[in-house]
C-alpha positions in Angstrom: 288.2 18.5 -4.8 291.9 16.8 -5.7 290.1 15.3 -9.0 288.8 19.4 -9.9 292.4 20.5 -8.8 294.1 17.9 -11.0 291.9 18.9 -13.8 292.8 23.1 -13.3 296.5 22.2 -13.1 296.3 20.3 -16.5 294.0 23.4 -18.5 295.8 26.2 -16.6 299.3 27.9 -17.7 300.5 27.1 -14.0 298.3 25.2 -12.6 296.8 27.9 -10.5 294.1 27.7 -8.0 291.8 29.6 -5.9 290.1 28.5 -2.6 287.6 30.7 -1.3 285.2 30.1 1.6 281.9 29.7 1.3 281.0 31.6 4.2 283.1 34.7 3.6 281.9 38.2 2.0 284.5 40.0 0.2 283.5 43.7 -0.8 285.9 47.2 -1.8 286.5 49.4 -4.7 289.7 47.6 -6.4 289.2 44.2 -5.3 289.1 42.2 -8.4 292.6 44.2 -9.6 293.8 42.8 -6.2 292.7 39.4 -6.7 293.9 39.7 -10.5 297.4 40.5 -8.9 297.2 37.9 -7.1 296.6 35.2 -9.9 299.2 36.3 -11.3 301.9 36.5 -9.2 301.2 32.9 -8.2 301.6 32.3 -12.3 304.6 33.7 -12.5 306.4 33.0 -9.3 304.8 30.1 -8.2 304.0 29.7 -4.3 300.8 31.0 -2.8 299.5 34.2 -1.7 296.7 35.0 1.2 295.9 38.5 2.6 296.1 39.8 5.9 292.9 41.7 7.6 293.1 43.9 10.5 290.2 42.4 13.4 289.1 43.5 16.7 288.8 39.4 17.9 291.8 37.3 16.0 291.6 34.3 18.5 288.9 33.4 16.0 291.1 32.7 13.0 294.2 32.2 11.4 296.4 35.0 12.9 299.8 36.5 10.9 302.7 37.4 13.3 304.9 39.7 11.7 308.5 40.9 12.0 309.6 44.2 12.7 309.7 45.0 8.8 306.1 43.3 8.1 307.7 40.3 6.9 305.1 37.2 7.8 307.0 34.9 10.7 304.1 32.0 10.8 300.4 31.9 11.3 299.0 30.5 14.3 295.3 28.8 14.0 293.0 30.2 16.8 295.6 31.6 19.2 294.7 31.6 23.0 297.2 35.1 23.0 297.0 36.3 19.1 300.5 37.4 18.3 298.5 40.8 16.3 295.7 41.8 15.5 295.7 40.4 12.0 293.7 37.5 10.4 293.7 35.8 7.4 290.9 35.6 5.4 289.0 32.6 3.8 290.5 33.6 0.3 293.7 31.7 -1.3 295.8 31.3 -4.1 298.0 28.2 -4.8 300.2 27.1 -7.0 299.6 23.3 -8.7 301.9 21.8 -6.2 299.4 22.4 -3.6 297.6 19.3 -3.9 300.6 17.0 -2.8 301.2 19.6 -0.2 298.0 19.6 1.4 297.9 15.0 1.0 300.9 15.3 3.2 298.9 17.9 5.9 298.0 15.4 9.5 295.1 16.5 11.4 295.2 18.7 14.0 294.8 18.3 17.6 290.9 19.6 17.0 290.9 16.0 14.4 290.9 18.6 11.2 293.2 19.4 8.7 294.2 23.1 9.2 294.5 25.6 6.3 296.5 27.4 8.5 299.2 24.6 8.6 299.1 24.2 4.5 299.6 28.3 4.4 303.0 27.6 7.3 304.3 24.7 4.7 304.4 27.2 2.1 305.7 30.2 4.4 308.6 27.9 5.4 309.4 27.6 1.8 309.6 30.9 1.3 306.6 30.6 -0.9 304.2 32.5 0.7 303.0 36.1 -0.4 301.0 38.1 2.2 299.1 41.2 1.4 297.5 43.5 3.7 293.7 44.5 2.8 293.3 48.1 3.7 290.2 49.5 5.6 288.9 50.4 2.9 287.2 47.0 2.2 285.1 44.9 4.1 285.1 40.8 5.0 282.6 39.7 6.5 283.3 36.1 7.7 279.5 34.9 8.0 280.0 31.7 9.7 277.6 32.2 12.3 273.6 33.5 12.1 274.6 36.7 14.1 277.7 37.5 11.3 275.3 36.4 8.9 272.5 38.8 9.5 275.4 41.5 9.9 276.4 40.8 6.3 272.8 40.9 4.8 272.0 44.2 6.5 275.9 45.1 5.3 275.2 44.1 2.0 271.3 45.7 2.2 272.3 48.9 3.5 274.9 49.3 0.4 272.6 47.9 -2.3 269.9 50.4 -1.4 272.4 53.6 -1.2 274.0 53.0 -4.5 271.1 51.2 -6.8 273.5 48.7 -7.7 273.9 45.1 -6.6 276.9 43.7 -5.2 277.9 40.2 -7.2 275.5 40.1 -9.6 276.9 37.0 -12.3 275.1 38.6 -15.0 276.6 42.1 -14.4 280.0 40.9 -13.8 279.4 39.1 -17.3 278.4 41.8 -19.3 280.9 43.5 -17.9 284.0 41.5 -18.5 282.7 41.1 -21.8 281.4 37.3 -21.4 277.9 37.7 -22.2 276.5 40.6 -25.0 274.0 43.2 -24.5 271.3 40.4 -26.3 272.2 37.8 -24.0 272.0 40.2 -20.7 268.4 41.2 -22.2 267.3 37.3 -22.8 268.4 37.1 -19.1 266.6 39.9 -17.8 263.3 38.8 -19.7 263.4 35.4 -18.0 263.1 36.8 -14.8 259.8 38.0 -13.8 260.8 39.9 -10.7 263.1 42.8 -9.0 266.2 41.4 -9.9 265.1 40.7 -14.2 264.1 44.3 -14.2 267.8 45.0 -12.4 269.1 43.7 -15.4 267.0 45.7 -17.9 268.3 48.8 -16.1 271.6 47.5 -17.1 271.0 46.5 -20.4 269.6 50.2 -20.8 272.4 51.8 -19.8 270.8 53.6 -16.5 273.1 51.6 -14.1 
């Protein structure tokens, strides 16, 4: 990870960096504008930025207090008495300076080195951004087998209703304009099931 991180820092105009989850499921109409946003306020002011997510059970995670204008206070790491009803979600943005930042981090008392704690050393220097995801998108944290059969059926039940796939690497491609029409097509052709003739739909312009 550090030898990735120092790599980013030396190709990127600020050394930028995301860390994402593997277990999380991000999904909403405007998400990669927010996430765009995000990059580049971390470009241009430097810090980090995370997101705050409205749960019904925050002593699982990483929970936001606020102030009485919304302003973040500190972030507390599986509260026994949550200080709201906000979490933050296994998505982040860092500046370059985040890799000294997190070498200095000491474990825990659970013997791990907390996110949460990397997210308060940046907070404390008034380097932190929080935004607020609306309820108009879904994170699924699918950590578990029960939260992950909830976010296939999630992602199932949205796929079928719409006729379009949600994270497709090839769509998101063609879309940004990484990949052409020929090389969606090629791509489509080498697959010899549901998902290749997916593709073809796009490349056809029915999706």
């Amino acid at each position: 990870g550090r030898e990735f991180l120092e790599g980013k820092a030396k190709t990127s105009r600020a050394g930028t960096v995301c860390l994402i989850l593997g277990d999380n499921v991000f999904f909403g109409h405007g998400l990669p504008e927010l996430l765009m946003r995000a990059v580049e306020s971390v470009e241009r002011e430097g810090g980090a930025t995370v997101f705050a997510y409205p749960v019904r059970d925050p002593q699982r995670y990483g929970v936001i207090e606020f102030d009485a204008n919304g302003r973040a206070l500190g972030i507390e790491e599986k509260p026994a008495v949550a200080r709201s009803n906000y979490a933050v979600p296994g998505i982040y943005f860092y500046d370059g300076r985040v890799i000294e930042r997190a070498a200095a981090l000491k474990p825990s008392a659970r013997g791990e080195l907390e996110i949460t704690e990397l997210n308060n050393v940046y907070l404390k220097l008034g380097k932190l951004r929080v935004e607020t995801l609306g309820r108009g998108f879904a994170w699924l944290d699918a950590g578990t087998p029960e939260a992950l059969l909830q976010a296939a059926n999630f992602v199932q039940a949205v796929e079928e209703r719409q006729g379009m796939m949600i994270s497709s690497p090839e769509e998101i491609a063609f879309r940004l304009g990484y990949i052409g029409i020929d090389e969606l097509r090629a791509q489509a052709k080498s697959l010899n099931n549901q998902y290749g003739e997916y593709l073809t739909r796009l490349a056809d312009g029915k999706i």
